[in-house]
mmCIF file of the N, C-alpha and C atoms, coordinates in Angstrom:
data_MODEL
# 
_entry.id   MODEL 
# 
loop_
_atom_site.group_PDB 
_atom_site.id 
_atom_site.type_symbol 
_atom_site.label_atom_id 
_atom_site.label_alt_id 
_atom_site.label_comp_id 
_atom_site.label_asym_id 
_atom_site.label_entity_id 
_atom_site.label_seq_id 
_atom_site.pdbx_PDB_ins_code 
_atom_site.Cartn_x 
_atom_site.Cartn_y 
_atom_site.Cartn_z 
_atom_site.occupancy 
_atom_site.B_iso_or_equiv 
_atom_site.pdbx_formal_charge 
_atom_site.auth_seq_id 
_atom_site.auth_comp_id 
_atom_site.auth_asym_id 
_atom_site.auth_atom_id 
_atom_site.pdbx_PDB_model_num 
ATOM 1   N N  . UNK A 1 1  ? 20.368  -6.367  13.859  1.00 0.00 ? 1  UNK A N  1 
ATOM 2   C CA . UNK A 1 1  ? 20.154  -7.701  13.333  1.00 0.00 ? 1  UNK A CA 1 
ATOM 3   C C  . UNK A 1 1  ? 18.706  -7.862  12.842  1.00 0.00 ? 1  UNK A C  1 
ATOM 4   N N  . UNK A 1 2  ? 18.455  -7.361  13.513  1.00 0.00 ? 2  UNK A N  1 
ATOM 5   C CA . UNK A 1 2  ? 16.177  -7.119  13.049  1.00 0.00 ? 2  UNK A CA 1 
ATOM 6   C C  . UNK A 1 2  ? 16.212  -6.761  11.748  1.00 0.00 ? 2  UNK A C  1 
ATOM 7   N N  . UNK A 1 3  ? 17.038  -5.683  11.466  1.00 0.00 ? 3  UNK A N  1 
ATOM 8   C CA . UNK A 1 3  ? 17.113  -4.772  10.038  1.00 0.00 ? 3  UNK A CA 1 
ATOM 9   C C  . UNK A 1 3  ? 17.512  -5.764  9.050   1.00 0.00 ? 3  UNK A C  1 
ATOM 10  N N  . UNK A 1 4  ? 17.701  -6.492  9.140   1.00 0.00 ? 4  UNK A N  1 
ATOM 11  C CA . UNK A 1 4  ? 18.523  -7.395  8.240   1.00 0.00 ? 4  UNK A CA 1 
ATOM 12  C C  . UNK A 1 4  ? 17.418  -8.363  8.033   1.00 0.00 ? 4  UNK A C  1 
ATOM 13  N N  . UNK A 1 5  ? 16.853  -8.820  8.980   1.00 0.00 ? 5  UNK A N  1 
ATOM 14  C CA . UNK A 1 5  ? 15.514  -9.957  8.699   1.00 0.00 ? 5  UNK A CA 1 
ATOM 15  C C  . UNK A 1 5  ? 14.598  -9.195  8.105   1.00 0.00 ? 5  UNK A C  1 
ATOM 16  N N  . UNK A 1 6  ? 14.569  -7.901  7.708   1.00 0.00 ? 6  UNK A N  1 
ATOM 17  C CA . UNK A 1 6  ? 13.480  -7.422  7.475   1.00 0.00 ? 6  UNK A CA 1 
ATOM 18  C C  . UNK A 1 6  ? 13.437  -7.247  5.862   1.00 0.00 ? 6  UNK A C  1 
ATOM 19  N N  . UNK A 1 7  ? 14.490  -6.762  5.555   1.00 0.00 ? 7  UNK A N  1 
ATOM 20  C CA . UNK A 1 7  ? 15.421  -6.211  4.343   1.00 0.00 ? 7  UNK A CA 1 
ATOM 21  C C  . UNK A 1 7  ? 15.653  -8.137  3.616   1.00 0.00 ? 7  UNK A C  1 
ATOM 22  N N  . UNK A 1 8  ? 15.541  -9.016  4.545   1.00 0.00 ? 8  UNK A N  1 
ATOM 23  C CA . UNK A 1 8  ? 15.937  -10.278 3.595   1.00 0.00 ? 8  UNK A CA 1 
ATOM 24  C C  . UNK A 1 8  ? 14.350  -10.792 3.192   1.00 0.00 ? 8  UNK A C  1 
ATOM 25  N N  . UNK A 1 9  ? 13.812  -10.145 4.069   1.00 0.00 ? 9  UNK A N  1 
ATOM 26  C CA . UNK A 1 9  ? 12.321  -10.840 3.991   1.00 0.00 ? 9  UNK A CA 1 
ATOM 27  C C  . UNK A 1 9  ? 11.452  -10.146 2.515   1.00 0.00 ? 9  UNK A C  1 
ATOM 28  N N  . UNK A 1 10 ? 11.751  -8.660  2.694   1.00 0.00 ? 10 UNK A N  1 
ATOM 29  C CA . UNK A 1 10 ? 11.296  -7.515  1.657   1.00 0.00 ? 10 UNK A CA 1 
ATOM 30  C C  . UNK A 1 10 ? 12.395  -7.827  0.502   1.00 0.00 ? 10 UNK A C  1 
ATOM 31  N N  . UNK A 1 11 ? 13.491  -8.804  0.050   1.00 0.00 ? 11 UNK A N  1 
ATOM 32  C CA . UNK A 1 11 ? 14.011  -9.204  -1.223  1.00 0.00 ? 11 UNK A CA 1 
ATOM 33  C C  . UNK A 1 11 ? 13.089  -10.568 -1.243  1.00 0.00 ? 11 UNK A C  1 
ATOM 34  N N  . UNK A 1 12 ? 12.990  -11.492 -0.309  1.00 0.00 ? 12 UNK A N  1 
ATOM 35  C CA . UNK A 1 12 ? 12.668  -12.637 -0.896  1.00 0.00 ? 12 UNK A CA 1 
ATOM 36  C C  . UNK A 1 12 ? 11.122  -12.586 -1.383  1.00 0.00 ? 12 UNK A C  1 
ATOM 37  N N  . UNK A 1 13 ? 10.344  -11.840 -0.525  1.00 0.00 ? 13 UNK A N  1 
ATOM 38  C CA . UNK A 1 13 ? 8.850   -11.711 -0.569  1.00 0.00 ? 13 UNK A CA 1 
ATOM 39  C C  . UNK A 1 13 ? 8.901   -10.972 -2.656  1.00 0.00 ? 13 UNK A C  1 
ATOM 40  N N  . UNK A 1 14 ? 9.455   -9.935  -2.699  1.00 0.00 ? 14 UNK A N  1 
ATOM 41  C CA . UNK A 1 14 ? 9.590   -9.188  -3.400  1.00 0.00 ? 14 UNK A CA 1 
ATOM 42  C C  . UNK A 1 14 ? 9.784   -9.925  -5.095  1.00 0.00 ? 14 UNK A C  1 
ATOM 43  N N  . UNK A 1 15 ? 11.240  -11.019 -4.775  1.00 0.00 ? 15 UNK A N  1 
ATOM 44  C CA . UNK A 1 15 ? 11.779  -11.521 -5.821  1.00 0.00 ? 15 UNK A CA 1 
ATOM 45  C C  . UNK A 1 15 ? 10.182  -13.128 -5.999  1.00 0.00 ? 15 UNK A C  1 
ATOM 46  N N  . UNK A 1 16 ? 9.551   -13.455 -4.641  1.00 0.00 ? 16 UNK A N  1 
ATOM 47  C CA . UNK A 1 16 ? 8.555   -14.255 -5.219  1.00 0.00 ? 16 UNK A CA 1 
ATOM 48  C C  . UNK A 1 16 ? 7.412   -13.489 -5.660  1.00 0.00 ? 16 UNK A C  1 
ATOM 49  N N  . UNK A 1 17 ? 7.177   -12.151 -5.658  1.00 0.00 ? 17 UNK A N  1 
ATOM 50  C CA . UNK A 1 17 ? 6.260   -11.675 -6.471  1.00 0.00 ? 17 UNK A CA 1 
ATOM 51  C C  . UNK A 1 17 ? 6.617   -11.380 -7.219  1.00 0.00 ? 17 UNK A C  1 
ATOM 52  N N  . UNK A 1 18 ? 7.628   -11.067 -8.294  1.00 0.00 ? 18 UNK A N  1 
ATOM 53  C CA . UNK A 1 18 ? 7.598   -11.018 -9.299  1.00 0.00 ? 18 UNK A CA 1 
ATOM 54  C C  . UNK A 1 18 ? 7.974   -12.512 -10.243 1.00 0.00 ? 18 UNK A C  1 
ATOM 55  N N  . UNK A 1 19 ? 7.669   -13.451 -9.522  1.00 0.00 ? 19 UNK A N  1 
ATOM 56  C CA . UNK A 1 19 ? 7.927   -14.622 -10.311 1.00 0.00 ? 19 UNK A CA 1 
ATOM 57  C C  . UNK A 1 19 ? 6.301   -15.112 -10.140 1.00 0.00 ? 19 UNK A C  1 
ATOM 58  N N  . UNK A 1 20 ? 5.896   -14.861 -9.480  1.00 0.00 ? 20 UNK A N  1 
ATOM 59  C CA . UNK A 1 20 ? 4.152   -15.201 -9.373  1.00 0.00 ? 20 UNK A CA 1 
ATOM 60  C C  . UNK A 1 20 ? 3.210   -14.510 -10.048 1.00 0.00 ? 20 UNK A C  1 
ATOM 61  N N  . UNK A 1 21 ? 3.707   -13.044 -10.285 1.00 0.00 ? 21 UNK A N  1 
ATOM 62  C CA . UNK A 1 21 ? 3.061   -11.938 -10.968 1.00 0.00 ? 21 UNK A CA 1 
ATOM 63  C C  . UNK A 1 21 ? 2.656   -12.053 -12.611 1.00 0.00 ? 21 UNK A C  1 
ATOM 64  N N  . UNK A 1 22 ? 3.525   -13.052 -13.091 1.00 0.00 ? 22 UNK A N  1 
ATOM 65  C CA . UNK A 1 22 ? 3.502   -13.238 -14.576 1.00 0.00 ? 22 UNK A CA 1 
ATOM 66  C C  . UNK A 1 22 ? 2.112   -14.568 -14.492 1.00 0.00 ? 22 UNK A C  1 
ATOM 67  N N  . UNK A 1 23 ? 1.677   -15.302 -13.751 1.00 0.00 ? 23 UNK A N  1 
ATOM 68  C CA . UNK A 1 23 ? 0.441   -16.096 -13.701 1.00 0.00 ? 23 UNK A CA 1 
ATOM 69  C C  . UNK A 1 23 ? -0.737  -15.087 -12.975 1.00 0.00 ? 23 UNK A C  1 
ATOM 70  N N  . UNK A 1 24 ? -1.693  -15.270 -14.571 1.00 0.00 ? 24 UNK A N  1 
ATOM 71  C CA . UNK A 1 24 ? -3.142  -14.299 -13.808 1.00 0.00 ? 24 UNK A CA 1 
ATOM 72  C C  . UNK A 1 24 ? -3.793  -14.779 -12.627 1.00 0.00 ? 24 UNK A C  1 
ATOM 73  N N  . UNK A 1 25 ? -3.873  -16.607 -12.362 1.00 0.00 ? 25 UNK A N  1 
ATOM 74  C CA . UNK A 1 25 ? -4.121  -16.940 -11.120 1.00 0.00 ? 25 UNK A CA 1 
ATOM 75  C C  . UNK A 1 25 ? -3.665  -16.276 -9.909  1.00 0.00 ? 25 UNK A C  1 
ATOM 76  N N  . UNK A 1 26 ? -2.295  -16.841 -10.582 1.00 0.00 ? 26 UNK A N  1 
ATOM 77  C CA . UNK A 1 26 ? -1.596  -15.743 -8.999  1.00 0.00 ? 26 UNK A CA 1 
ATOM 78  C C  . UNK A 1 26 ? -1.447  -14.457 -8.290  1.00 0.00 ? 26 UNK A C  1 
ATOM 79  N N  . UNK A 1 27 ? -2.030  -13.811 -9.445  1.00 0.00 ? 27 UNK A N  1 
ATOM 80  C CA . UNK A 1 27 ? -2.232  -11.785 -9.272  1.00 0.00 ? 27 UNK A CA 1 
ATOM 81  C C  . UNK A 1 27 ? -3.324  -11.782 -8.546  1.00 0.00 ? 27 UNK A C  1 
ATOM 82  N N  . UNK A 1 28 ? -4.206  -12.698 -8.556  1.00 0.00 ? 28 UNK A N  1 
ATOM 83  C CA . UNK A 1 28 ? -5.397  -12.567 -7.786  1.00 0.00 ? 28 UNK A CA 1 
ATOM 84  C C  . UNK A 1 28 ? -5.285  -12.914 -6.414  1.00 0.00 ? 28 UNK A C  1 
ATOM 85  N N  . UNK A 1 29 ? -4.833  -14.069 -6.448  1.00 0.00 ? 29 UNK A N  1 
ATOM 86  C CA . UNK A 1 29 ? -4.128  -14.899 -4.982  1.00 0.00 ? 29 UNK A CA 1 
ATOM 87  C C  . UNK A 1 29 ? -3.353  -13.818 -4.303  1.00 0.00 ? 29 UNK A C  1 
ATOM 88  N N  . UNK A 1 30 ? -2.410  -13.107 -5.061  1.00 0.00 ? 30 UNK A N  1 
ATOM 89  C CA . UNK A 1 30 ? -1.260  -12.167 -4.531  1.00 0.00 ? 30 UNK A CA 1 
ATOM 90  C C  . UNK A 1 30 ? -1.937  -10.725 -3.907  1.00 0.00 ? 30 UNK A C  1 
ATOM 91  N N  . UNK A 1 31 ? -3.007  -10.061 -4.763  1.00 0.00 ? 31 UNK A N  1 
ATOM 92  C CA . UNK A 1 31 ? -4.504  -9.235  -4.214  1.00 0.00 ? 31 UNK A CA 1 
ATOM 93  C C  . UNK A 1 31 ? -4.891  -9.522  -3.264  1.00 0.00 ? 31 UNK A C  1 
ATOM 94  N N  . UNK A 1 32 ? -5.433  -10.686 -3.005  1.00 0.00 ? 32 UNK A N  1 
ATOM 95  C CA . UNK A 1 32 ? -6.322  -11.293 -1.781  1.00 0.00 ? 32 UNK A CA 1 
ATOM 96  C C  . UNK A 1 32 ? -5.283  -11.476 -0.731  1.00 0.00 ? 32 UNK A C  1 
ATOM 97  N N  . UNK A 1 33 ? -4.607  -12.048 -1.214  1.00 0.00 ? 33 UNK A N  1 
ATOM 98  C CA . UNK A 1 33 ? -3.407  -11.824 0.701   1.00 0.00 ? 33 UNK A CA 1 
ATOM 99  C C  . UNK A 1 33 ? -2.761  -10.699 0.843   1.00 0.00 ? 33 UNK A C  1 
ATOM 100 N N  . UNK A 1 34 ? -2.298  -9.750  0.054   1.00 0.00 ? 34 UNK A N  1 
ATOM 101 C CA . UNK A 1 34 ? -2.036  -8.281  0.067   1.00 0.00 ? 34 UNK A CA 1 
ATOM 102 C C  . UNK A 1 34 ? -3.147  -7.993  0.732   1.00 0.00 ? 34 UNK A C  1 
ATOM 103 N N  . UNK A 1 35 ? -4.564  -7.757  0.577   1.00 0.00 ? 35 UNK A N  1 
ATOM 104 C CA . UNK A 1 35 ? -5.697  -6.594  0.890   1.00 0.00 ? 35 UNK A CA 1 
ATOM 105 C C  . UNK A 1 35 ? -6.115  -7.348  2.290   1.00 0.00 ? 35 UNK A C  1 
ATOM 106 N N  . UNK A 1 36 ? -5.866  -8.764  2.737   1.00 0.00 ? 36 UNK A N  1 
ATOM 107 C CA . UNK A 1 36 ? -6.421  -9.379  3.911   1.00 0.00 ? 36 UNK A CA 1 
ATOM 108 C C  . UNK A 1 36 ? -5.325  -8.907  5.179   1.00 0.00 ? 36 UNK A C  1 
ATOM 109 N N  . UNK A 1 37 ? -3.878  -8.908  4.571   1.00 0.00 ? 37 UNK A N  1 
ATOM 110 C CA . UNK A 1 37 ? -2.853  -9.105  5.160   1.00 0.00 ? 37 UNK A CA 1 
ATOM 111 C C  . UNK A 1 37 ? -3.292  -7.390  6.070   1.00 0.00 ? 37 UNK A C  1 
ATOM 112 N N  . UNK A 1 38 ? -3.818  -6.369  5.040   1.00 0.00 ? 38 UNK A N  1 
ATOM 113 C CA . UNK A 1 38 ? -3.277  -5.283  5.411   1.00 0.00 ? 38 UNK A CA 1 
ATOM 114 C C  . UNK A 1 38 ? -4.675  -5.066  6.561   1.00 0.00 ? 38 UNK A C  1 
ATOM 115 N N  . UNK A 1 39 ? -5.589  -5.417  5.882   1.00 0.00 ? 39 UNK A N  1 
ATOM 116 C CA . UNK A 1 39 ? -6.897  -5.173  6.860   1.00 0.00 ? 39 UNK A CA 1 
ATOM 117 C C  . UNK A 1 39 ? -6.734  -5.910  8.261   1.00 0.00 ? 39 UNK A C  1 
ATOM 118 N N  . UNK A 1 40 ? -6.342  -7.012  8.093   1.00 0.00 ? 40 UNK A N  1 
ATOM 119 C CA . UNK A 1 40 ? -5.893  -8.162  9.616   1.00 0.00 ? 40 UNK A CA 1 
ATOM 120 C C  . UNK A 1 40 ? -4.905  -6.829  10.439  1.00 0.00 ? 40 UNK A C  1 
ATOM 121 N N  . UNK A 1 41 ? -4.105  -6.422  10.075  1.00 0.00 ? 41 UNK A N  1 
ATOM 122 C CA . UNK A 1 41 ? -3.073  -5.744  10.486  1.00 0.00 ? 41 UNK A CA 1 
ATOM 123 C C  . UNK A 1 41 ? -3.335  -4.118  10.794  1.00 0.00 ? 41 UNK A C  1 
ATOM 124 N N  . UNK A 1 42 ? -4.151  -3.417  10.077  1.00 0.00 ? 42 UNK A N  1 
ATOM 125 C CA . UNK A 1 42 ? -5.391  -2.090  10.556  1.00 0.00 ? 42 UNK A CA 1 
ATOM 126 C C  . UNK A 1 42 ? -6.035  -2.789  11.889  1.00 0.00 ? 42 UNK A C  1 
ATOM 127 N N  . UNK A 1 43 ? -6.683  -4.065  11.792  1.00 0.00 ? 43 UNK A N  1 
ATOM 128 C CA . UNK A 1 43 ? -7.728  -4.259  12.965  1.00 0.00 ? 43 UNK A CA 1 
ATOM 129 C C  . UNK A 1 43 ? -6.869  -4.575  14.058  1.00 0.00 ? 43 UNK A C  1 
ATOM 130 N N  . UNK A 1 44 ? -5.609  -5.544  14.064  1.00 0.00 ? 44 UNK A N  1 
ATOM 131 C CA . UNK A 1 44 ? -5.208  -5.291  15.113  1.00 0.00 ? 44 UNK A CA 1 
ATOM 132 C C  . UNK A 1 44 ? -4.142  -4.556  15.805  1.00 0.00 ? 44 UNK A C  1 
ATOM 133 N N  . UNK A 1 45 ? -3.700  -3.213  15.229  1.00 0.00 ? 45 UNK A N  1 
ATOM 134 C CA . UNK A 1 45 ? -3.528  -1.977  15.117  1.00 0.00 ? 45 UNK A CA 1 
ATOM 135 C C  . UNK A 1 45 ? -4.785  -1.291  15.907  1.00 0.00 ? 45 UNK A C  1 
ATOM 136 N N  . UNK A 1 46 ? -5.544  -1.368  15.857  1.00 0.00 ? 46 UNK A N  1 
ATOM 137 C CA . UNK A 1 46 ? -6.787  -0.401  15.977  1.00 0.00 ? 46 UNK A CA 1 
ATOM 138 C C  . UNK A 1 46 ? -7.304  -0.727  17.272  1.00 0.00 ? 46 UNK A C  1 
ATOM 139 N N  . UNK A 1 47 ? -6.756  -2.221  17.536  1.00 0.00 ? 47 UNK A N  1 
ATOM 140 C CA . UNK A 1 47 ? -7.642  -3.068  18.736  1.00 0.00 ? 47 UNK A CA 1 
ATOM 141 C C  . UNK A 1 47 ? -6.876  -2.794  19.519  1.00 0.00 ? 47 UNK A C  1 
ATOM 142 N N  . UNK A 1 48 ? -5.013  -2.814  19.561  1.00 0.00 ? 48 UNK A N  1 
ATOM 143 C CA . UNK A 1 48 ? -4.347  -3.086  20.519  1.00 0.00 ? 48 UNK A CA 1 
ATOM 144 C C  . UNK A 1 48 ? -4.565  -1.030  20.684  1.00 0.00 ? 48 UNK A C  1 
ATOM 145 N N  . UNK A 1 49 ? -4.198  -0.296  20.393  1.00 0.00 ? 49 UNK A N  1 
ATOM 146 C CA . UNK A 1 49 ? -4.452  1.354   20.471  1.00 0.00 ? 49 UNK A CA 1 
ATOM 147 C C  . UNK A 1 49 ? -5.606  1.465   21.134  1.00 0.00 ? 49 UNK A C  1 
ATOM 148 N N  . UNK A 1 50 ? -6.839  0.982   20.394  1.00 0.00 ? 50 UNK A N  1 
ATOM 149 C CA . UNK A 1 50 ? -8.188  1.243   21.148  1.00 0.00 ? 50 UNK A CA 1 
ATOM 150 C C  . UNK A 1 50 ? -8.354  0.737   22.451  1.00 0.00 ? 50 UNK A C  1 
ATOM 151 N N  . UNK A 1 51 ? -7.494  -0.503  23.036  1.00 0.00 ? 51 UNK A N  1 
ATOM 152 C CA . UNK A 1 51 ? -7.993  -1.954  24.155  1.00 0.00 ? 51 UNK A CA 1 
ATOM 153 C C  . UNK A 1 51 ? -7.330  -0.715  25.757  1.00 0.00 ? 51 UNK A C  1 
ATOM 154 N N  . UNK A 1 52 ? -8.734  -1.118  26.289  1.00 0.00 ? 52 UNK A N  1 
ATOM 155 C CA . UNK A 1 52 ? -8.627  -0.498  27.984  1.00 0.00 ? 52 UNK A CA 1 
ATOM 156 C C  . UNK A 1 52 ? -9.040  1.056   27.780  1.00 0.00 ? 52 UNK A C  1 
ATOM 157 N N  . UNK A 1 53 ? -9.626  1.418   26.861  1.00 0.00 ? 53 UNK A N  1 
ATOM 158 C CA . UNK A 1 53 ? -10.079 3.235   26.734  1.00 0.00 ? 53 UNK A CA 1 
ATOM 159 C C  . UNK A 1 53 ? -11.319 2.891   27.049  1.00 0.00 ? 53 UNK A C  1 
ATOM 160 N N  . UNK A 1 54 ? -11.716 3.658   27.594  1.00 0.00 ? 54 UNK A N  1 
ATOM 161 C CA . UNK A 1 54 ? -13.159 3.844   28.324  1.00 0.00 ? 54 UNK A CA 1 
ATOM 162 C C  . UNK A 1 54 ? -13.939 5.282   27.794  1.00 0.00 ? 54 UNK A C  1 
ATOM 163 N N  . UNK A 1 55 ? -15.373 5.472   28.062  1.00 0.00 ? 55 UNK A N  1 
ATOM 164 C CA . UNK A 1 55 ? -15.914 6.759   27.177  1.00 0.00 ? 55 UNK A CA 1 
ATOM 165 C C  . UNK A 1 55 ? -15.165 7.609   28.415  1.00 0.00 ? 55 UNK A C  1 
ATOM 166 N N  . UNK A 1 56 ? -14.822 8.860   27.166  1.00 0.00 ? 56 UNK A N  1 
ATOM 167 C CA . UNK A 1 56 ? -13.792 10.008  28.170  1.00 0.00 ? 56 UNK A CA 1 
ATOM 168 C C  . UNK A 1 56 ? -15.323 11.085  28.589  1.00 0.00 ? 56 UNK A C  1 
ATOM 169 N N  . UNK A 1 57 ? -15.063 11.139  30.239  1.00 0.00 ? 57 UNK A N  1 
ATOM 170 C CA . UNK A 1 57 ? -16.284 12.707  30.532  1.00 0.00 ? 57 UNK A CA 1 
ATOM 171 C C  . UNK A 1 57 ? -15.288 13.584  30.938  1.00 0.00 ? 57 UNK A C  1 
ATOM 172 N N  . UNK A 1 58 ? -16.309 14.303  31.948  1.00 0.00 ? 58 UNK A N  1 
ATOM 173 C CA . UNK A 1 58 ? -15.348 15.578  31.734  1.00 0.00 ? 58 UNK A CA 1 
ATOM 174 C C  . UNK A 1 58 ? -14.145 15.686  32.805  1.00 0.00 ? 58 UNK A C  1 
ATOM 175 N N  . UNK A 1 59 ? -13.215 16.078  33.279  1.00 0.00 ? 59 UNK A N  1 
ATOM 176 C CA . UNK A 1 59 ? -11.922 15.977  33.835  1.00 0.00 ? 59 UNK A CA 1 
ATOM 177 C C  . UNK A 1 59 ? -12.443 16.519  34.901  1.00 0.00 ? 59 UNK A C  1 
ATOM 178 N N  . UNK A 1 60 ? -12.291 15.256  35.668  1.00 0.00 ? 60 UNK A N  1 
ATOM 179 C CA . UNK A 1 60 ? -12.326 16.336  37.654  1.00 0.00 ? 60 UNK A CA 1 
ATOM 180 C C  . UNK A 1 60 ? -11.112 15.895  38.162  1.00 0.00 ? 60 UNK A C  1 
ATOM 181 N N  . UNK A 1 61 ? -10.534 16.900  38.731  1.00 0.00 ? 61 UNK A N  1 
ATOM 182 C CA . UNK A 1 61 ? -9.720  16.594  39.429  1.00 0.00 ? 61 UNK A CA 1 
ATOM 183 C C  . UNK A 1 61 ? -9.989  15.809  41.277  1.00 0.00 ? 61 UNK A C  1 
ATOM 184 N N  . UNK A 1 62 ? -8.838  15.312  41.729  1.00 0.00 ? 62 UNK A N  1 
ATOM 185 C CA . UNK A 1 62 ? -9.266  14.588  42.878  1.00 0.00 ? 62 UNK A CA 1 
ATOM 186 C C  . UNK A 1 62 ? -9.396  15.608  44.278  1.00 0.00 ? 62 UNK A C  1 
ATOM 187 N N  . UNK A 1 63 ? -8.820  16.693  44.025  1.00 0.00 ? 63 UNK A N  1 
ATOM 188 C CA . UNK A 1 63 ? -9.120  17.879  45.049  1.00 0.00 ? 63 UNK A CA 1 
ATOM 189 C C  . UNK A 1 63 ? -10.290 19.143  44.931  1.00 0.00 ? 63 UNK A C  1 
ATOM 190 N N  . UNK A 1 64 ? -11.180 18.366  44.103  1.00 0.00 ? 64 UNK A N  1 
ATOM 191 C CA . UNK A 1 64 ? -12.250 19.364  44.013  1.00 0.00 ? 64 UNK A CA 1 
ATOM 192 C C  . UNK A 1 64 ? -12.971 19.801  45.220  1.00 0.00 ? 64 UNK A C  1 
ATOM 193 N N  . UNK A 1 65 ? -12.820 19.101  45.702  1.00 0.00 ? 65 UNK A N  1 
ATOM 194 C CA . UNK A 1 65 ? -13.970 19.441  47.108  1.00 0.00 ? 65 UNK A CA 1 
ATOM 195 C C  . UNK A 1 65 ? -13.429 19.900  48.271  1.00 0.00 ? 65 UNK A C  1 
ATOM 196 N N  . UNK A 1 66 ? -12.267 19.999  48.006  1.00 0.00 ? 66 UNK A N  1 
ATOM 197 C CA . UNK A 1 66 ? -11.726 20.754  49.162  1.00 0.00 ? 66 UNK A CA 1 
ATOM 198 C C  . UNK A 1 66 ? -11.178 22.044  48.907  1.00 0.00 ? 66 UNK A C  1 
ATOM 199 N N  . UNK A 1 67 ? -11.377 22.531  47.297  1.00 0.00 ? 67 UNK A N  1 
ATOM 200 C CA . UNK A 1 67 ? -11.827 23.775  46.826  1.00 0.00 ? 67 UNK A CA 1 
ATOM 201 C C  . UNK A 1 67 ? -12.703 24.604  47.307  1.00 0.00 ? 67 UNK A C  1 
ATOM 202 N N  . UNK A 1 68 ? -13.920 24.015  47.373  1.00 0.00 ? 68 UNK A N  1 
ATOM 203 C CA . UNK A 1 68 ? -15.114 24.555  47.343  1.00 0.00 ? 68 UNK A CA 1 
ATOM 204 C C  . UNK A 1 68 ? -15.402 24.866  49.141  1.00 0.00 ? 68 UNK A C  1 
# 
């Protein structure tokens, strides 16, 4: 059912850009929320992947010392 909201969203989005595309105002408007949409969506991509990583050192294990 997801597939279907997605596929109705990618005709309607689709069929209003090409009815917006023929006004030069709107190619610009249509640029600027295209290039914001995608950067908003890299950063929080990047934030939720990056969020709770800490600097990595080097791997000790918890039985080292009873190695030695």
């Amino acid at each position: 059912m997801r597939d279907v909201g997605f596929a109705s969203a990618g005709i309607v989005f689709g069929w209003l850009m090409s009815k917006a595309w023929s006004d030069p105002g709107c190619q610009i408007g249509m640029v600027i929320f295209l290039v914001t949409t995608a950067v908003l969506t890299l950063a929080f991509a990047l934030a939720v992947v990056g969020h709770g990583r800490g600097p990595q050192g080097p791997d000790h294990d918890e039985d080292d010392d009873r190695d030695q």
